[in-house]
C-alpha positions as CSV (number, residue, x, y, z in Angstrom):
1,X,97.5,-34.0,-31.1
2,X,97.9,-30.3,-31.8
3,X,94.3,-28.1,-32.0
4,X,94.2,-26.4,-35.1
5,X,92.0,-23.1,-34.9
6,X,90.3,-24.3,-38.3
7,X,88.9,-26.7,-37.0
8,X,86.8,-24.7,-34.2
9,X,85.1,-21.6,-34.4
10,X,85.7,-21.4,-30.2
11,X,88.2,-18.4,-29.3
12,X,91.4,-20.1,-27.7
13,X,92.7,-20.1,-24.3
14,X,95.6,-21.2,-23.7
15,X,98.0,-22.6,-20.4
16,X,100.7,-21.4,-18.9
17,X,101.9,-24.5,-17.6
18,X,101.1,-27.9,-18.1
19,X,97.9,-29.2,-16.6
20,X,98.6,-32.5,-14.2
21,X,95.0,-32.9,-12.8
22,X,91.9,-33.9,-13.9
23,X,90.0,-31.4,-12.1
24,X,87.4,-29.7,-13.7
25,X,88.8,-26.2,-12.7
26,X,91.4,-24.2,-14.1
27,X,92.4,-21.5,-12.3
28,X,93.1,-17.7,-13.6
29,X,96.9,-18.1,-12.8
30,X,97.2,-21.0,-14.9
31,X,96.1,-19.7,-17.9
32,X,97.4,-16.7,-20.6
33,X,95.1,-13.6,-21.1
34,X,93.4,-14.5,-24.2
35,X,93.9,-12.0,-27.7
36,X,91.2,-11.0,-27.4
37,X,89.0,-9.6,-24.6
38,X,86.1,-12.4,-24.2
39,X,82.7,-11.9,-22.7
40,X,81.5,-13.4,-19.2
41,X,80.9,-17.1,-19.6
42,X,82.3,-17.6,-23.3
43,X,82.8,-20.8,-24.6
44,X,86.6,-21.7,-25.0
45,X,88.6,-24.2,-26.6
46,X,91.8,-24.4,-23.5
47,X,95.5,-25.7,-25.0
48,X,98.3,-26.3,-24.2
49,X,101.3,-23.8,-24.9
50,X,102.4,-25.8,-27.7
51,X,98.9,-25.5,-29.1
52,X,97.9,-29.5,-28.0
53,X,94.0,-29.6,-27.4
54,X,93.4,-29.9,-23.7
55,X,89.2,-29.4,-23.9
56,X,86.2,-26.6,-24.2
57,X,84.5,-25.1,-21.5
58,X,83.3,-22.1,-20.4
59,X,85.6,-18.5,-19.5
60,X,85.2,-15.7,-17.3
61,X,87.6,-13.0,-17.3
62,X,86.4,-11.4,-14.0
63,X,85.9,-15.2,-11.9
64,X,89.2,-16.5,-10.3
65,X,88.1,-20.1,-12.2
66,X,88.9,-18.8,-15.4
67,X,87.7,-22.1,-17.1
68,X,85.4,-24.4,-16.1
69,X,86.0,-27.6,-18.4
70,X,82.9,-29.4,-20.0
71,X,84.6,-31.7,-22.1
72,X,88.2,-33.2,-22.9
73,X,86.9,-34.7,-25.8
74,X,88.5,-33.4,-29.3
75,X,85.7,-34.9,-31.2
76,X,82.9,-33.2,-28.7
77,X,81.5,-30.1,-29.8
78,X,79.6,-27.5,-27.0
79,X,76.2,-28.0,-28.9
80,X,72.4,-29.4,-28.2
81,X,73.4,-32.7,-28.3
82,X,76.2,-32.7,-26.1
83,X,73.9,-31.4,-23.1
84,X,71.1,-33.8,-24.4
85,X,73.9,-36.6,-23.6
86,X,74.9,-35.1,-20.6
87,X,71.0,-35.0,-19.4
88,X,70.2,-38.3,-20.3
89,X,73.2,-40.3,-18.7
90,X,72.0,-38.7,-15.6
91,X,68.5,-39.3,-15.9
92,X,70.2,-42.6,-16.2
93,X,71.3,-43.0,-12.9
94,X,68.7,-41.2,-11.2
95,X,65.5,-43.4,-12.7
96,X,67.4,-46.5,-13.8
97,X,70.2,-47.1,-11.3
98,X,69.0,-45.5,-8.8
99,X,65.1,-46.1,-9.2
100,X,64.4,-42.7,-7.3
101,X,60.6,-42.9,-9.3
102,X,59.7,-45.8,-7.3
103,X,59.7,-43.8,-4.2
104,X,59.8,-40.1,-5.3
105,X,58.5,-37.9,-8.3
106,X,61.3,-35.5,-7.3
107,X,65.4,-35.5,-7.8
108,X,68.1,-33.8,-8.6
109,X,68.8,-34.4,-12.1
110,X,72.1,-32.4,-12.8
111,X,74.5,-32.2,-9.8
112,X,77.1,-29.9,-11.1
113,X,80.8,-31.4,-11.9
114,X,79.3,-34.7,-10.5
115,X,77.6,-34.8,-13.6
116,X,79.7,-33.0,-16.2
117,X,78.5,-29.9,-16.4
118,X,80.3,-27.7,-13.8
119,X,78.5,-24.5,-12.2
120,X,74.7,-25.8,-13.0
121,X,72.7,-27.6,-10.7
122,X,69.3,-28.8,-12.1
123,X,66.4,-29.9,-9.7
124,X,63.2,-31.9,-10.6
125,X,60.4,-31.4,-8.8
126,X,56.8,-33.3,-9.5
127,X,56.5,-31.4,-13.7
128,X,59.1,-28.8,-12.5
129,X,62.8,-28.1,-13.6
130,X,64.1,-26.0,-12.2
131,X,67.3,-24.5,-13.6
132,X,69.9,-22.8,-11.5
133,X,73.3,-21.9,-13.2
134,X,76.2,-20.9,-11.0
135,X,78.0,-20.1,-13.8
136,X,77.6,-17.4,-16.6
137,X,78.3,-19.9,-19.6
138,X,74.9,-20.7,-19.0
139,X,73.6,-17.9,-21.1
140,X,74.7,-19.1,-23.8
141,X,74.1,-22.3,-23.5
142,X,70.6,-22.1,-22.2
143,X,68.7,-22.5,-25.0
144,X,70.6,-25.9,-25.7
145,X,69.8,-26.9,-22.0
146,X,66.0,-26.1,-22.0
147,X,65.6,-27.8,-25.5
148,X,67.4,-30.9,-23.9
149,X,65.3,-30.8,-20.8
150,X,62.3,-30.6,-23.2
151,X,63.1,-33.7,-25.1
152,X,63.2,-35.5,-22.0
153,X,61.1,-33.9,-20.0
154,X,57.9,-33.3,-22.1
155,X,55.5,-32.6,-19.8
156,X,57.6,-30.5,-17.5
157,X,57.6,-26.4,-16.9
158,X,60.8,-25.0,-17.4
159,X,62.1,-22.5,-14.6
160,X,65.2,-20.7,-14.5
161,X,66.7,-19.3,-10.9
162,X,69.7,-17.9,-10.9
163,X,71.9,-17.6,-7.2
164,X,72.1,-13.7,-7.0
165,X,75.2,-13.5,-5.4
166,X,76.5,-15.7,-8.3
167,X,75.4,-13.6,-11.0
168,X,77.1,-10.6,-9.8
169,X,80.6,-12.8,-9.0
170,X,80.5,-14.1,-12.8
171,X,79.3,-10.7,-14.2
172,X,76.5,-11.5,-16.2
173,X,73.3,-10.7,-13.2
174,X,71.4,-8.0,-15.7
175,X,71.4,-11.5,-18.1
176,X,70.4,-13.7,-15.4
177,X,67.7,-11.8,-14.3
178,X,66.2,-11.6,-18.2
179,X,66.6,-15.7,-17.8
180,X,64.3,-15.6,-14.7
181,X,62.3,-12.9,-16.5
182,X,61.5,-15.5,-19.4
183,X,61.2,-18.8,-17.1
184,X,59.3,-17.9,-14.2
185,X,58.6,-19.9,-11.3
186,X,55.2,-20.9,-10.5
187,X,54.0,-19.9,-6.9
188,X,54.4,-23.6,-5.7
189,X,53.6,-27.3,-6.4
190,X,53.5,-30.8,-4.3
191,X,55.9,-33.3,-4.7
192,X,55.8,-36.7,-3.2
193,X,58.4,-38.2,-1.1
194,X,58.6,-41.4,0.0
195,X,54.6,-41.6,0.4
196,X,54.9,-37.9,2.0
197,X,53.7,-35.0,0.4
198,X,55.3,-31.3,0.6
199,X,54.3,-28.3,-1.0
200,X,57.6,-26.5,-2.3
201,X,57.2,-22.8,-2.4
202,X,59.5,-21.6,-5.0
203,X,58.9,-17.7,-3.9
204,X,60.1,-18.4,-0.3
205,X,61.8,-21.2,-0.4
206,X,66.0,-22.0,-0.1
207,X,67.7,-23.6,-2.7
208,X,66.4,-24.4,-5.5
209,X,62.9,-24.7,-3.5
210,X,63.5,-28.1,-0.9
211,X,66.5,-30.2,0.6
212,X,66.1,-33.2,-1.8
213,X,69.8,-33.9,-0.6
214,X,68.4,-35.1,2.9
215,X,65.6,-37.8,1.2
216,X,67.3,-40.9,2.5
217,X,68.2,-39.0,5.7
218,X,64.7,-38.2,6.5
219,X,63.7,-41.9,5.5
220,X,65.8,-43.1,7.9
221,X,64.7,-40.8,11.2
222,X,61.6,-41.9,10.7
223,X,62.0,-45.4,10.7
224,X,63.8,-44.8,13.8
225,X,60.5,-42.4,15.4
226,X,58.0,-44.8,16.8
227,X,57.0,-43.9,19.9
228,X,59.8,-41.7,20.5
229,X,59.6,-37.6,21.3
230,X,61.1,-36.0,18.5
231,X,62.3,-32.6,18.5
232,X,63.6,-31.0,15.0
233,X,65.6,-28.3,15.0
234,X,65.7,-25.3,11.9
235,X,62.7,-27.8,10.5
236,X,62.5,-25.4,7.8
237,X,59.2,-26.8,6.3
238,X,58.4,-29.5,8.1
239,X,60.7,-32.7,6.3
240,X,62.2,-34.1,9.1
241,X,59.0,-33.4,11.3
242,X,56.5,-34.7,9.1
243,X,58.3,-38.0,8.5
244,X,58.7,-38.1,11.8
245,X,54.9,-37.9,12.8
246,X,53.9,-40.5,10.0
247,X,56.7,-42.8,11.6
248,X,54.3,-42.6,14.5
249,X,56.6,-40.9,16.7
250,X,55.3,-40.1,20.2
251,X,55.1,-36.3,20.1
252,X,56.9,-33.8,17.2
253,X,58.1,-30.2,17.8
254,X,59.8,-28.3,15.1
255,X,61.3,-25.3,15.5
256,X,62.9,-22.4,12.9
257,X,62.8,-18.8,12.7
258,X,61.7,-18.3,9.2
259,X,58.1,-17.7,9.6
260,X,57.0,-18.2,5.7
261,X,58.6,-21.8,6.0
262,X,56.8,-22.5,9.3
263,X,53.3,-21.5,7.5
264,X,54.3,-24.0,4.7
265,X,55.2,-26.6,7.3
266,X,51.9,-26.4,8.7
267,X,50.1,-26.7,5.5
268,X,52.2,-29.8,4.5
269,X,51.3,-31.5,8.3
270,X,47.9,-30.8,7.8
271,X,48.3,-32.0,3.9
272,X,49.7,-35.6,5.2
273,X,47.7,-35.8,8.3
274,X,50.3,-35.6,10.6
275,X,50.5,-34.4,14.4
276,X,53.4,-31.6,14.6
277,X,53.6,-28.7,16.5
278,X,55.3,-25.9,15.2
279,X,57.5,-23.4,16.7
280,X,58.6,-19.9,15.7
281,X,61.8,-19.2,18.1
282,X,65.5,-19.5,18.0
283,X,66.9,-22.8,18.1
284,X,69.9,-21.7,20.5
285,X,66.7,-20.2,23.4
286,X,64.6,-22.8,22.7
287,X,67.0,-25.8,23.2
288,X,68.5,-23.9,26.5
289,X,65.7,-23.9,27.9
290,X,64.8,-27.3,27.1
291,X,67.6,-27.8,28.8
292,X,67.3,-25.7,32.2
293,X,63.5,-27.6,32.2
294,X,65.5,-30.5,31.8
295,X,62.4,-31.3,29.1
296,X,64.5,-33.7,27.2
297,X,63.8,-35.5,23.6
298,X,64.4,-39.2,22.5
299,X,65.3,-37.7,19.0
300,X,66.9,-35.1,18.3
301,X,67.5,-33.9,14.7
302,X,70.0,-30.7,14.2
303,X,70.1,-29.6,10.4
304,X,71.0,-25.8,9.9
305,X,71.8,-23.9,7.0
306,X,75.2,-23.5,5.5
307,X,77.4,-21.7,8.0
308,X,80.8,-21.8,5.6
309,X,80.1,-20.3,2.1
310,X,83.7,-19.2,2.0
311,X,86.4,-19.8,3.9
312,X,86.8,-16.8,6.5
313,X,83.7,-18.0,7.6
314,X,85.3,-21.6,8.5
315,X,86.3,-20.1,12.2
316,X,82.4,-19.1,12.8
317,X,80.7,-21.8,11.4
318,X,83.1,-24.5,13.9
319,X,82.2,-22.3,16.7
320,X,78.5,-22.4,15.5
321,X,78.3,-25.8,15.0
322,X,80.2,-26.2,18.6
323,X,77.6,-24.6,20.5
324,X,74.7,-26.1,18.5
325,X,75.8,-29.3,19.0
326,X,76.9,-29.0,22.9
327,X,73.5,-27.6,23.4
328,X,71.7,-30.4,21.4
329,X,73.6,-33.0,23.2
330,X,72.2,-31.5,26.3
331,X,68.8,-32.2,25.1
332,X,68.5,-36.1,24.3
333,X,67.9,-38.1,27.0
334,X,70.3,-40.7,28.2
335,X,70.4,-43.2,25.3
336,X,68.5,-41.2,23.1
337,X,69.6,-40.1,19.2
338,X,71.2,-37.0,17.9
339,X,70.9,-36.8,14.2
340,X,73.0,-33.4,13.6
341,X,74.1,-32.7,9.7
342,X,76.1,-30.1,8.0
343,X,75.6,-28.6,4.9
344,X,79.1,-26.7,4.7
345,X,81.2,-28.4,2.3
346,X,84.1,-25.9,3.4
347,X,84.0,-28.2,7.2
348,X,85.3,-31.8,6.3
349,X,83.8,-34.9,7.7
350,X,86.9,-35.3,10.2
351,X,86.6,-31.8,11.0
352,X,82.8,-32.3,12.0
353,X,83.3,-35.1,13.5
354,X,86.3,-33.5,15.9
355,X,83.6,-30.7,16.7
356,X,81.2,-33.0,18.1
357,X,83.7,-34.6,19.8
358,X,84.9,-31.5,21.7
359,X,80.7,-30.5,22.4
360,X,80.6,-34.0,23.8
361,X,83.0,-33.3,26.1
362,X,81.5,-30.4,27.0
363,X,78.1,-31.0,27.2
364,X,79.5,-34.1,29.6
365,X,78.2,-36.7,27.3
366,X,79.7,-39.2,25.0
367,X,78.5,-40.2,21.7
368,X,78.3,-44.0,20.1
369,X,78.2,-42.7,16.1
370,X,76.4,-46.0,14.3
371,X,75.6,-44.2,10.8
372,X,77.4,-41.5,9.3
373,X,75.6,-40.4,5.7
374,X,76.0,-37.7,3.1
375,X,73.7,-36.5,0.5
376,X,71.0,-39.0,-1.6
377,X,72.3,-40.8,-4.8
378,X,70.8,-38.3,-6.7
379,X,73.8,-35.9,-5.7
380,X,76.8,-38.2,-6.6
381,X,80.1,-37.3,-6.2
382,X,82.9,-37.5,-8.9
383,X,86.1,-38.3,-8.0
384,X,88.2,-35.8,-10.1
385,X,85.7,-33.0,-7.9
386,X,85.9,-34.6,-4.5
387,X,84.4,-31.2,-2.8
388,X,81.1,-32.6,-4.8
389,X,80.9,-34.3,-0.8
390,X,79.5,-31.7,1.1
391,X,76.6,-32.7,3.5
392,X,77.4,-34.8,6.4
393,X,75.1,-36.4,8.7
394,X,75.6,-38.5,11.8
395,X,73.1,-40.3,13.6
396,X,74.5,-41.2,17.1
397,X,73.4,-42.7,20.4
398,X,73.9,-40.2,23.6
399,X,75.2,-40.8,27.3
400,X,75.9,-39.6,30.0
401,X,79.8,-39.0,30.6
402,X,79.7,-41.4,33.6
403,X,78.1,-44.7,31.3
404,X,81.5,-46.5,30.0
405,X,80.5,-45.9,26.5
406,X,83.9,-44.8,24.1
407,X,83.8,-41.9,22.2
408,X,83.7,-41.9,18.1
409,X,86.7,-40.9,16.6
């Protein structure tokens, strides 16, 4: 069916070549410089070059994803109740399907393309949204959003918290930083996890504030705790530890750099009760010479930061995880548990998996890998947008080189 511009008020882009994937993305090569010159973030209608509707979405001139498709649908205009839709079929899945409610007050609601709406990711935490657009069509759209949010979200505060380093890539950071301006953050709140509670400080925190991504993770390390020494390594503010403790591990050391998320980490042990100690060092010293001591840990949980934001730093970050890994390896006692994650979407399961292989073999251990996870339900993966998979985690059994044990592939 041809588009015809009467029908649409939406300036046109329109393809080079035909489109033979679903993918969300359409790249600046595959599409013609439109008539005229077009703001960050504008809504488009795309077409084909014999002017058949392909879908709307949102353009930027200066991004090398020129258009990031929100809909396909002819019939499907970009207004208020298209993102009410779009909110609602994944509160759907997070409070319906999933039942997260029963177990958390706190989810990701919007996971990007995973959910339709590609460059914002969404967070809900306790009566806080907070709303982080990775994508400069969001200023346009954001009054649509919040109004959406507010129909089904009453009670909640709206926050707005734009990635920096994304506002200046999609040219719109003066207008991102007037969206924070107008939907500011409170200082913190406590959310409940799981029958743990964490204060989320939204001044000094990562991310959009906390790793809801790890929530079955942590669920399952401490159901695994009892009784065991559990060291936890870039423990940020205190998730892994504290579930840990209230698992009724033996003994719990965490251990990060960031001095702001170790004061939080105390507060939220003290908050729940629980028996952690705390430790401001760096991870490499401290598990060397855990090592040298040989001081070792019946659990030991390894969840760093992103090392691979783009892909020159894919070399580093397999080198980083190498030596983390080796290292950590070193530090869990024969038959003991390694839990070690990555966050890097750019470093594929297989790929992760061959790294710890290779520290294995150096550390002169083997591995026996019984779960290997990804991110909670709340952050679902679509499977036109399969880099929506980004977080690994593998929970594996350690021994000695000399134990006939077979190493995971």
């Amino acid at each position: 069916m041809k588009f015809r511009p009467s029908d649409e008020a939406l300036p046109v882009i329109e393809l080079r070549a035909r489109r033979n994937s679903l993918h969300p993305w359409i790249f600046k090569k595959m599409v013609r410089p439109p008539k005229k010159r077009l703001p960050c973030g504008a809504p488009v209608t795309v077409v084909t070059r014999e002017g058949e509707f392909v879908g709307r979405g949102i353009y930027n001139p200066v991004s090398n994803i020129a258009v990031r498709l929100l809909t396909e649908r002819e019939s499907e205009p970009l207004d208020w109740s298209f993102f009410r839709a779009k909110l609602a079929e994944a509160r759907r899945l997070r409070e319906e399907i999933l039942g997260i409610g029963r177990q958390s007050d706190s989810y990701r609601l919007i996971h990007g393309e995973a959910d339709g709406l590609s460059g914002l990711m969404v967070d809900k935490y306790a009566d806080v949204l907070v709303i982080e657009p990775y994508s400069a069509g969001y200023v346009y759209f954001m009054d649509a959003l919040t109004k959406g949010l507010r129909e089904l979200y009453p009670s909640c505060r709206m926050v707005v918290r734009p990635d920096a380093k994304h506002a200046v890539r999609e040219g719109v950071e003066k207008e991102c930083a007037e969206l924070a301006r107008r939907h500011p953050a409170p200082e913190s709140v406590v959310i409940q996890e799981n029958g743990v509670r964490m204060k989320v400080d939204f001044r000094a925190g990562h991310k959009t504030g906390f790793f809801l991504d790890q929530r079955e993770n942590r669920r399952e390390a401490a159901q695994m705790s009892a009784g065991r020494r559990v060291l936890d390594l870039f423990c940020y503010t205190g998730g892994f530890s504290i579930a840990a403790a209230l698992g009724k591990a033996a003994s719990v050391t965490g251990v990060d750099l960031d001095e702001k998320a170790l004061r939080t980490a105390g507060e939220n042990a003290r908050m729940n009760g629980a028996q952690v100690e705390f430790l401001h060092a760096d991870v490499f010293d401290h598990l060397r010479g855990m090592v040298a001591r040989g001081d070792l840990a019946d659990l030991v949980i390894a969840d760093p930061a992103k090392l691979a934001g783009v892909r020159d730093e894919i070399p580093r970050a397999r080198r980083t995880y190498g030596d983390l890994n080796r290292l950590a390896m070193k530090a869990v006692r024969p038959g003991g548990v390694l839990l070690t994650c990555s966050c890097s979407g750019l470093i594929s399961e297989p790929d992760f998996l061959s790294i710890l292989t290779r520290s294995a073999a150096e550390a002169g251990v083997v591995f026996q890998a019984f779960r290997i996870a990804g991110a909670a339900g709340d952050h679902p993966v679509s499977s036109i947008f399969p880099e929506g998979r980004y977080l690994k985690a593998v929970f594996a059994r350690i021994y000695p080189a000399t134990s006939r044990r077979v190493v995971a592939d």
